[in-house]
C-alpha positions, -999 to 999 in steps of 0.1 A, spaced: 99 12 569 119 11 598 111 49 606 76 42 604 78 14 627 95 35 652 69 63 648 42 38 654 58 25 687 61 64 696 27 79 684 6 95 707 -28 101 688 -52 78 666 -50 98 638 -13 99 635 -11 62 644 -39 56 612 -16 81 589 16 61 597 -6 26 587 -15 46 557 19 57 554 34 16 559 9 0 537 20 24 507 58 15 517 54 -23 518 33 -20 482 64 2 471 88 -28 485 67 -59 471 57 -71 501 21 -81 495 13 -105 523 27 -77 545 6 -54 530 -19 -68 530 -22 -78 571 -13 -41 575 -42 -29 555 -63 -52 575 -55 -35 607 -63 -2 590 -98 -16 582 -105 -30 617 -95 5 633 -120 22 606 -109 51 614 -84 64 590 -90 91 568 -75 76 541 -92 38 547 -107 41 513 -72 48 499 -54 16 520 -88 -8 509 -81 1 469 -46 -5 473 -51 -40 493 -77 -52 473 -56 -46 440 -31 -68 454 -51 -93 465 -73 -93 433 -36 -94 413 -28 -125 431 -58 -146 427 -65 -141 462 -104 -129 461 -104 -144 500 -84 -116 510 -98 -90 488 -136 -93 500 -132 -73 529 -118 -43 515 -145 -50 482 -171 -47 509 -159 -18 526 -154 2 487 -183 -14 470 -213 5 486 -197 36 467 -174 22 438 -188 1 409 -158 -16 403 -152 -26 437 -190 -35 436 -187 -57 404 -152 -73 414 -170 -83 447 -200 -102 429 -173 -118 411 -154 -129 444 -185 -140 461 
C-alpha cells in the first residue's frame, strides 16, 4: 500500500494515476479495509476515467452491499446498472 501511495504522489499521467487507484482499491479490499475502500473507489468514480471503473464500482458496491450500507453502494449501482442486471436489480432494491 505504501508503494502505491508513493507512486501516486509521483505519477505523471491520468492513466497511470487511475491504474494505481485501481491498483489501491484491490489492496485495501485485500487488507479489510472497507471504509478505505470504499472512499478510494469513490475517487475512481468521480475521475471517470479509468479503464477499469467498472471493475473498482463491482468491487465497492460488493462491500458496501455486504455491509448493509446501500447509501454507499448506489453510486457505483448507478454507474453498473445501465449494463448489469444485478447491479440493476440490487439498485431498485437500494432505492
Amino acid at each position: 500500500l505504501d508503494l502505491l501511495d508513493r507512486g501516486l504522489a509521483l505519477a505523471d499521467g491520468a492513466a497511470v494515476q487511475a491504474e494505481l487507484r485501481a491498483a489501491r482499491v484491490a489492496t485495501l479490499y485485500d487488507l479489510g479495509r472497507t471504509d478505505d475502500l470504499l472512499a478510494e473507489a469513490r475517487l475512481v468514480l468521480d475521475d471517470g476515467t479509468s479503464p477499469r471503473l467498472d471493475e473498482v464500482a463491482r468491487r465497492a458496491a460488493a462491500v458496501a452491499l455486504q455491509q448493509g450500507d446501500c447509501a454507499s453502494a448506489v453510486p457505483f449501482l448507478e454507474h453498473l446498472a445501465p449494463t448489469d442486471a444485478d447491479a440493476a436489480v440490487a439498485l431498485d432494491r437500494c432505492r
